[in-house]
Structures are given as C-alpha cells and as structure tokens.
C-alpha positions in Angstrom: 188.0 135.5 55.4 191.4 134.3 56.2 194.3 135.1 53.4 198.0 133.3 54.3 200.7 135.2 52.4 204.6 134.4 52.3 205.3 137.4 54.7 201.9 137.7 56.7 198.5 135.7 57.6 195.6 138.3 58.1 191.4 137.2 59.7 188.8 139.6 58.2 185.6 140.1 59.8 183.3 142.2 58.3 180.4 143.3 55.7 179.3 145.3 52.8 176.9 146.9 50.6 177.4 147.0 46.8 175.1 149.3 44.2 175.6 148.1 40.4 174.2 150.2 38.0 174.4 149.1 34.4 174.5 152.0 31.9 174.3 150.5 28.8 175.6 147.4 27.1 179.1 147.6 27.8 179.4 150.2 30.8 178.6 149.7 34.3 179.2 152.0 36.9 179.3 150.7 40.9 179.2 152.2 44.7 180.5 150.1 47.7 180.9 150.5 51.3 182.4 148.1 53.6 183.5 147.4 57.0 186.2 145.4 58.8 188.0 144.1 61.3 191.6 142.8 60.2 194.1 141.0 62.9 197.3 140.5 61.4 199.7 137.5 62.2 203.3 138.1 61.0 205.1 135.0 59.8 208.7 136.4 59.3 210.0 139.3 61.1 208.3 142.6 59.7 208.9 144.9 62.2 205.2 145.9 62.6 203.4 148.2 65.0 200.7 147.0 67.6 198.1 149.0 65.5 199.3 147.7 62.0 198.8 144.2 63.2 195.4 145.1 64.7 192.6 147.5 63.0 189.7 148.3 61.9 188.8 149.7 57.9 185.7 151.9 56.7 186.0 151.9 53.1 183.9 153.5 50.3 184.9 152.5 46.7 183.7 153.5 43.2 184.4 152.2 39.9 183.5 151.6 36.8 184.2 148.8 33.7 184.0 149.9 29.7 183.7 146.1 27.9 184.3 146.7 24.5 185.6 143.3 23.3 183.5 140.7 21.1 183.4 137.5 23.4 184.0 137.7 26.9 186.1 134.4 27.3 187.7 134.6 24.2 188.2 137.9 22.7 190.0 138.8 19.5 189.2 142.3 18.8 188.2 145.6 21.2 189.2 146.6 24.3 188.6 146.7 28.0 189.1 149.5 30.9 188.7 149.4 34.1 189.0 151.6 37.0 188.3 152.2 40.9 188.8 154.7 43.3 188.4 154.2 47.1 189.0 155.6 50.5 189.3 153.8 53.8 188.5 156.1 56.8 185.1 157.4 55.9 182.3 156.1 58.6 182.2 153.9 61.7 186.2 153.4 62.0 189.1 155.8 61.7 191.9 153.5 62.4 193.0 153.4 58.8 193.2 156.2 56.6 194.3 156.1 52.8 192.8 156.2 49.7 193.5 154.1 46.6 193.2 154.4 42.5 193.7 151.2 40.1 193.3 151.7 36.5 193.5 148.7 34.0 193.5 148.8 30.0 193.0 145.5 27.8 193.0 145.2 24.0 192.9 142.5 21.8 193.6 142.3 17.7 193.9 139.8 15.0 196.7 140.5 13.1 195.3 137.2 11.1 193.2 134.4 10.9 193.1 133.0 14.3 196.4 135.1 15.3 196.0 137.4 18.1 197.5 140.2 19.7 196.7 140.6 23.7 198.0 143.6 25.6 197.6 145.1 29.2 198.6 148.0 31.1 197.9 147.8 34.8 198.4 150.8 37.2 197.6 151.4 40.9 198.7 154.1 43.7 197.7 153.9 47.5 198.5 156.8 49.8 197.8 157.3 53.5 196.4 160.7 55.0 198.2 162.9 57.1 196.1 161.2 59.7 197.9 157.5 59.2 201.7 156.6 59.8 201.7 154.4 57.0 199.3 152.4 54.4 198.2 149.0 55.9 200.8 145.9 54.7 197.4 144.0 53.3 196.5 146.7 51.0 199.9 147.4 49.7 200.4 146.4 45.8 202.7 143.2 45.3 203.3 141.8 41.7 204.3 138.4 40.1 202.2 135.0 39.5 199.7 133.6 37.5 198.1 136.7 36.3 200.9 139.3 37.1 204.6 138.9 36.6 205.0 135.1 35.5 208.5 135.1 35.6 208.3 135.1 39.7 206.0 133.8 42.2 203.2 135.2 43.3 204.0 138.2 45.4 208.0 137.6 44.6 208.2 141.3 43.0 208.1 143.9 46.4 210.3 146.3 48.5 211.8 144.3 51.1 212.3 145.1 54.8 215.7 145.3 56.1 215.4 141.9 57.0 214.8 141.1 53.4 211.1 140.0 54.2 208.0 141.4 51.1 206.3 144.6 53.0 204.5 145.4 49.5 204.2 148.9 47.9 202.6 151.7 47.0 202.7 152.2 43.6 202.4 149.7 40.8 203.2 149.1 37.0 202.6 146.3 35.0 202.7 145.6 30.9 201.6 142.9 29.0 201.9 141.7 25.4 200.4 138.5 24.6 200.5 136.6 21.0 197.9 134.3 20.9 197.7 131.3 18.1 195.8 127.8 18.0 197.2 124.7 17.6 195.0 121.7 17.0 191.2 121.5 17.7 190.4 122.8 21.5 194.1 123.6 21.9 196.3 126.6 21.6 199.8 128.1 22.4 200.8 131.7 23.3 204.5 133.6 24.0 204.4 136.4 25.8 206.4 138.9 27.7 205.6 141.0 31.1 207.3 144.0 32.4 206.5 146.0 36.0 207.4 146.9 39.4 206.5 148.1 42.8 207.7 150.7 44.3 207.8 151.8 47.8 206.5 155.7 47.6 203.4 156.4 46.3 203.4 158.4 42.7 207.0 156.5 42.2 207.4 155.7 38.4 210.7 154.7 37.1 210.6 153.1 33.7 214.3 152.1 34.6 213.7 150.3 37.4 211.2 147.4 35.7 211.2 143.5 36.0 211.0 142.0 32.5 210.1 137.7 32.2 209.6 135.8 28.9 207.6 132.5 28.3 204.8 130.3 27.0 202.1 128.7 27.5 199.9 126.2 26.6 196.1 126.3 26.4 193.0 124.2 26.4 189.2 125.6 25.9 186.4 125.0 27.9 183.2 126.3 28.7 184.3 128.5 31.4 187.8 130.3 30.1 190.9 128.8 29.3 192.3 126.2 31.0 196.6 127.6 30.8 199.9 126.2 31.6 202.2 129.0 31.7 206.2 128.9 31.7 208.3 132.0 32.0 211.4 133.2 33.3 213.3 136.5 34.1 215.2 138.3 31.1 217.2 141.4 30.7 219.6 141.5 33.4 218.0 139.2 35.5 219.1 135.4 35.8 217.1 132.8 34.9 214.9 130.9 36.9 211.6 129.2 35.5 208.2 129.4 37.2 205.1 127.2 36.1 201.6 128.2 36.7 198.8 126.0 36.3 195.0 128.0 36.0 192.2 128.7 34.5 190.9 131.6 32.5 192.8 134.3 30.3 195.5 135.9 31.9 193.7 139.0 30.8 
C-alpha cells in the first residue's frame, strides 16, 4: 500500500490476521495482528532519522464497536462507541515500539420531525516505550478534512517542524455538532460546527488551545450513504478561509 501525504510518501509491505467476534446485535468485539515493512520518502524537509525513514512494525490491536443507532446510513436516534487499543513491538520486529488508544462517541436525536441532532467526540493518544526515540511520523494523529476539521484541509491541523513542515501528533481531540434537516424529496441541508487539535506530547489536553470552523453542506441520498458537499471555514480567532469537500457517506 502506498499513502502520499503533503509532508511524506510511505510503501507498506505486509500482512495480517483479524478475529471478529460478534456478541450480540449491536456489540462486536475484534483481535488483530499484523506485520510490516514501511520505507518512508520525505517530500519536504523533516529532519528524519535513517531508522524513522526505514522500519519494520509488529502490531497487536483490540477493539470493540457498541451500535446503538436505528439505521446504519441514516440514523436519527441512539448512539455509537467505538474503541481500540494497540501495541506495535510485540512479535517478529522490534524496531517500533508504542502503543495507541482511540476512543469515538456518536449520538443522534430528533429534536422534530425530520430535524436532527448529530454529535461526536473523537479522542486518541499514541506513546512510544522507553525502548523507541520517538512514535513513527505515519502513525502520528493529524486533523482537518472531509470527515475531521472541515474548516482546513486534510491533515492542515498539526505541530509543525521548525521548518514549518506537518510532523503530526500525539494526542488528539475533536467535537462535533451536526443539525441535520431535509429539504426537498432525496435532498437535505445541514450547518454544523467542529472544534479540535493535535498536540505534540502524548496525554496533552488543552481546551484553550482548540481550532473551531463553521459551515454547511448539502446532501443527496443514495443507496450507499449520503452523497455531501461540505463548505466551512475557520471562526473564533482564526481568519477566514473556505474549504469544500465533495464525498460520500455521513460525516459520522
């Protein structure tokens, strides 16, 4: 697999195994292991070392997903959670060394007829061993796009380098409030507002630190999610600088 960022281009080689165990309805509980070889191109100037542009990743995961929500493309009442927990370093290859926790929350109301309320609360943390200088750039949380921060482009909210170059984070917050209305037929509108950040330490919450956008958006059903037009911008200190996203399914 080959993923080209704004900062970095990385080649993954490698393979997994994946156990899904379904507990009931609306739980499901999984087990993962994987392997992997990742060579890292840098495409601006971010000062990495030989071994963070070459390694290799052992990395056993676990999570699990609560769907409480009445339709699965369209939901207007219940909730979602979602959580994972995984360590890279376990297994054939030591070179990397960290483990990582993401939790997301989703819940969905009708205030009305056909009015709904979306919101979201995202939160990850990724911290190396005593064994690792550092956690791996790839791995690193970034926010803003299509399904993050709208009001920036994907990746656009991240510590910088010296240099002013994205080298991603290790600890990440995002909120999300999402009023939801139709319009005609198959079509619909929404307004929302996001708020987050990334910081560069791991554990690092600051509540006065976060990005806030506001926007719109514009969507069309179909049998496979929404298809969306977004446009938002930065607010609250921040000037203002529209980005439009064009994709398909819910936002969250």
């Amino acid at each position: 697999m080959r993923e080209r960022e704004e900062s970095y281009q990385i080649d993954r080689i490698g393979a997994g195994i994946n156990f899904l165990y379904q507990v009931n309805k609306k739980t499901s509980i999984n087990l993962s292991y994987a392997i992997e070889r990742d060579d890292l191109t840098e495409l601006d100037d971010l000062q990495l070392d030989k071994d963070e542009l070459e390694h290799d990743k052992s990395i056993v995961s676990f999570g699990s997903v609560h769907n409480a929500t009445n339709n699965r493309f369209y939901p207007t009442k219940g909730y979602r959670l979602d959580g994972s927990i995984s360590y890279a370093g376990l297994g054939f290859s030591n070179d990397i060394q960290y483990y990582q926790f993401q939790l997301s929350l989703r819940n969905y109301s009708l205030l009305m007829k056909n009015l709904i309320m979306a919101l979201r609360f995202k939160t990850g943390i990724i911290q190396n061993t005593q064994l690792s200088a550092q956690t791996p750039i790839e791995e690193r949380f970034y926010a803003g796009g299509a399904s993050s921060l709208r009001g920036w482009i994907r990746h656009g909210v991240s510590p910088l380098n010296q240099e002013g170059f994205a080298i991603g984070g290790n600890t990440l917050m995002e909120a999300s409030a999402e009023l939801r209305f139709p319009i005609y037929d198959i079509f619909g509108g929404v307004v929302f507002m996001d708020a987050g950040n990334v910081c560069s330490d791991s554990y690092a919450y600051s509540l006065k630190s976060l990005h806030y956008n506001a926007g719109v958006g514009f969507r069309v059903k179909s049998p496979i999610g929404p298809i969306r037009l977004d446009m938002a911008s930065p607010v609250l200190g921040n000037s203002f600088d529209f980005q439009f996203f064009i994709s398909i399914g819910q936002t969250f």
